[in-house]
C-alpha angles and dihedrals in degrees: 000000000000119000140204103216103022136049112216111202116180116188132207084261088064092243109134122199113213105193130188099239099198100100101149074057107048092253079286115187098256120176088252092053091048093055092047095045098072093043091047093050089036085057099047076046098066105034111100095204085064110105102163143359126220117186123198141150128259105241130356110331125061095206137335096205117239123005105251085211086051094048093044097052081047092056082053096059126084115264088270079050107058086033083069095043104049082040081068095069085039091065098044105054082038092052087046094046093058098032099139092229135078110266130198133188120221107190113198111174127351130344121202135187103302083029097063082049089052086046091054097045083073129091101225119007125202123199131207109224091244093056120129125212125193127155089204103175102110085060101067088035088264124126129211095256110142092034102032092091090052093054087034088065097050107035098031128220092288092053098032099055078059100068105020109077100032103059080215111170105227124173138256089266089058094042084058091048095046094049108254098097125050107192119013108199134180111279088254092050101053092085089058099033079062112044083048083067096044089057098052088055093048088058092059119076110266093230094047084052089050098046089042096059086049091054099054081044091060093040090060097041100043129045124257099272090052092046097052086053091046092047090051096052093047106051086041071061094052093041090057105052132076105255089070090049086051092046099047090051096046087055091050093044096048097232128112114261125265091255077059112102 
């Protein structure tokens, strides 16, 4: 399918890059881009060759936040109105939260407000050193609603009182300390840094990844008794396919398994 505002690459590997395509915008959040996104990620969902996913951003920016255009037609809707629109950003960062698939950022220039919730969404991030963070919300008289659990969940109360309420700009090196980032590299590495992730993905059986995100999913949503049944019932499932069968043998036989290139 062809979008307005993203480019979708899928190599012989079966790792897709999904890339923000508004450069001369900063990769902003427009209400075009947040219509495409879920059927974007919905689409690399369902496809089976689809191994992992890596987003990004065209130029030099990974992603500006909201579209300032986008947020003043909302304030100009009734209150069903601006529900639906702020819902938009809901479903995106939702649809790339449980996207089946590994997903790794790969954060190439700044990274603003919707962005950060975008960033936290992925399973592993990598930073280039020049990247720029900023939840500037506060700023405009916004808050981080629709991405704040998302960051919640990776930088914690402590961390994130530090960097909500100011609108404060920190580098990639404080983005990594505070949780959001998992490997800061050089500009010229990130290319490398990511495609060494990828790899490892590309070694684990495609199913067991799938089911495995689901199972830390469950873990932070249930309490600990729902989550051991959960956990036994699962692993008597992947007992039971054929992805383990093929897994186990590989390791005795000393060859790598068929989901292997």
């Amino acid at each position: 399918m062809i979008y307005e505002t993203l480019t979708v690459e899928r190599d012989g590997r079966g790792v897709a890059r999904l890339t923000l395509n508004r450069p001369d915008a900063h990769n902003a959040l427009s209400a075009r881009m947040l219509e495409e996104l879920p059927d974007a990620v919905a689409s690399l969902d369902g496809d089976r060759a689809v191994r992992a996913v890596v987003l990004t951003g065209a130029g030099a920016s990974f992603c500006a936040g909201g579209d300032l255009r986008w947020m003043q037609e909302a304030r100009a809707l009734d209150r069903a109105g601006r529900l639906r629109e702020s819902g938009k950003i809901a479903t995106v960062l939702q649809a790339l939260d449980t996207l089946s698939k590994p997903l790794v950022g790969r954060i190439n220039g700044q990274a603003y407000a919707g962005g950060l919730g975008l960033i936290a969404a992925c399973d592993v991030v990598i930073a280039a050193r020049s990247a720029r963070f900023a939840i500037t919300e506060v700023r405009l008289g916004l808050i981080p609603a629709n991405i704040g659990p998302y960051l919640f969940r990776r930088m914690g109360e402590a961390k994130a009182r530090e960097v909500f309420f100011n609108a404060k700009i920190f580098d990639a090196e404080a983005a990594l300390r505070l949780g959001l980032v998992s490997q800061v590299v050089d500009d010229g590495g990130l290319d490398s840094a990511v495609e060494r992730e990828v790899e490892l993905f590309l070694k684990c059986g495609p199913q067991a990844i799938a089911a495995t995100k689901a199972l830390i999913g469950h873990i932070a949503r249930h309490g600990p008794s729902e989550s051991v049944e959960y956990g036994i019932e699962r692993l008597a499932d992947a007992w039971e396919n054929s992805e383990s069968k093929e897994g186990i043998a590989a390791f005795f036989e000393k060859r790598k398994p068929n989901w292997t290139l």
